[in-house]
C-alpha positions, 0 to 999 in steps of 0.5 A, spaced: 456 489 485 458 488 492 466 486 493 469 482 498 476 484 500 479 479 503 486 481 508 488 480 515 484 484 520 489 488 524 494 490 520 493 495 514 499 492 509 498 490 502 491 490 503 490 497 505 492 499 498 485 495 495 482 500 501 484 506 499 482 504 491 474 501 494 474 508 499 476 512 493 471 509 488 466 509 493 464 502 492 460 497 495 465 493 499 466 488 505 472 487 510 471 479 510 475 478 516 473 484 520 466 481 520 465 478 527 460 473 524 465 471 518 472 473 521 479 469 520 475 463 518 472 465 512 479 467 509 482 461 511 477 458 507 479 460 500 487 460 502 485 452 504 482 450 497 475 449 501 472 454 497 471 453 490 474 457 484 482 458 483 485 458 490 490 465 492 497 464 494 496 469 500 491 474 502 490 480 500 484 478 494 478 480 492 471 477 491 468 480 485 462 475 483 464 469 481 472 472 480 477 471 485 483 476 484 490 476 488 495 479 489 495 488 489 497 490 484 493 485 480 487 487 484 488 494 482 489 493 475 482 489 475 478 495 479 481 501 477 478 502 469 471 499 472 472 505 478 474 511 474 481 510 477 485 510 471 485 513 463 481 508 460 488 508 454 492 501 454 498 505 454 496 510 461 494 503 463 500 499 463 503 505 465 500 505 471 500 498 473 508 499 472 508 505 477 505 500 482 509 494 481 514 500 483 511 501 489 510 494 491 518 493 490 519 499 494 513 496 500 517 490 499 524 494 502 520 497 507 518 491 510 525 487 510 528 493 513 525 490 519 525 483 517 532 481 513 532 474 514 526 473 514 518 474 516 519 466 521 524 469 525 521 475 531 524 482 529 528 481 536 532 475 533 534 480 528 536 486 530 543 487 528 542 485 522 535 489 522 540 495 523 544 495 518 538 493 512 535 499 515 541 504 516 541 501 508 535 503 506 534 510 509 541 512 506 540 509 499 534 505 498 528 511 500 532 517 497 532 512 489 525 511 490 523 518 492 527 521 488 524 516 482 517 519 484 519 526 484 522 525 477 516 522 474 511 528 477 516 533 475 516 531 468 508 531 468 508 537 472 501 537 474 501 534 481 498 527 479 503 522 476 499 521 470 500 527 469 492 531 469 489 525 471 488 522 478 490 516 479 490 509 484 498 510 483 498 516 487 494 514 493 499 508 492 505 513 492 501 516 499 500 511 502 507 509 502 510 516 504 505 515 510 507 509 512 515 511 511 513 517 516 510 512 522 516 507 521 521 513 520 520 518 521 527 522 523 529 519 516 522 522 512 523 529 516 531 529 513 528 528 507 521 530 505 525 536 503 527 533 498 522 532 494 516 537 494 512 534 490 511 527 492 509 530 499 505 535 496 501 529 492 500 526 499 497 531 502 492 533 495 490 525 497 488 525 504 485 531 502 480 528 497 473 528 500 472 520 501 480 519 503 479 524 509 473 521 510 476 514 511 482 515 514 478 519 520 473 513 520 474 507 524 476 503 518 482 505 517 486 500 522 492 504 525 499 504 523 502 498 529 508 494 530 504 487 526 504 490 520 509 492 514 511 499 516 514 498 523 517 503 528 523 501 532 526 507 533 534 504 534 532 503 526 531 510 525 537 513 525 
């Protein structure tokens, strides 16, 4: 089968953790909205209700023959056990969606380190408040989600958060300690140190075969200042 991903065409956000299980499984995919052919206005469609089917909230879906999925950890779940990208048990299962829905609440953060008040507003009329969200989440919030992390691989003492099975959560967990060093990267270098694990994860992912082939190719849209991870350096303090 030959998806069709469905997310904005600059920015890696939500929808770079659907990328990263697509490369991963070396599935056949399509980047609807990267097409010059078919762009934007091919996505708009399905968010507008002129395509028939079940209409998204918001992008990232995916198009899976006559399935549109939603929402990414949604997504994941759906794509995972068909792509080899998770225990085919109920219980790892479950545990692996309950470990991505962590990391969804964790992207959530990071994005409103930037955007406190609210994504309407440019980041220039919310500095002070940005400013003391961030000091917030890089002196509390990032230590409790790494340090969660780190707990869970300790427990499974394999490097892989299922335990001796790779998984999409990891490259979920490595797709946020990347995005975390892009957009604050004098925090990530206080505290990776911290927590080995974790960052040992990271590089066994970028390291797999497909992933490091991915992430070298000009699929892989750059960190930048449209997207989730953002790097203001007076918010890295």
């Amino acid at each position: 089968m030959r998806y069709e991903l469905y997310y904005w065409p600059s920015i890696q956000g939500r929808g770079e953790f659907v990328r990263l299980a697509l490369e991963e499984a070396g599935a056949d995919y399509l980047d609807v909205a990267r097409l010059p052919k078919q762009g934007v206005p091919a996505l708009m469609q399905f968010l507008g209700g002129k395509s028939q089917g079940r209409i998204p909230f918001a992008p990232p879906f995916l198009k899976a023959g006559k399935l549109v999925i939603a929402q990414t950890a949604n997504i994941l779940l759906w794509l995972a056990p068909r792509h080899g990208l998770v225990p085919k048990s109920e219980a790892a299962r479950l545990w692996a969606h309950q470990l991505q829905l962590t990391i969804a609440d964790w992207l959530v953060e990071a994005h409103d380190a930037h955007h406190p008040i609210g994504g309407a507003f440019y980041y220039e009329d919310q500095k002070p408040e940005s400013k003391r969200r961030a000091a917030h989440f890089t002196a509390e919030r990032m230590p409790k989600f790494l340090g969660y992390f780190e707990r869970v691989l300790a427990r499974e003492r394999s490097g892989w958060l299922l335990g001796g099975t790779f998984s999409y959560p990891d490259l979920s967990l490595s797709q946020m300690i990347a995005g975390l060093r892009y957009a604050f990267p004098r925090a990530m270098e206080r505290l990776e140190p911290k927590y080995p694990r974790s960052i040992a994860l990271h590089e066994r992912v970028t390291a797999r075969s497909r992933i490091a082939a991915y992430l070298a190719s000009k699929r892989r849209i750059p960190f930048n200042q449209q997207g989730i991870f953002r790097h203001y350096p007076e918010l890295d303090v």
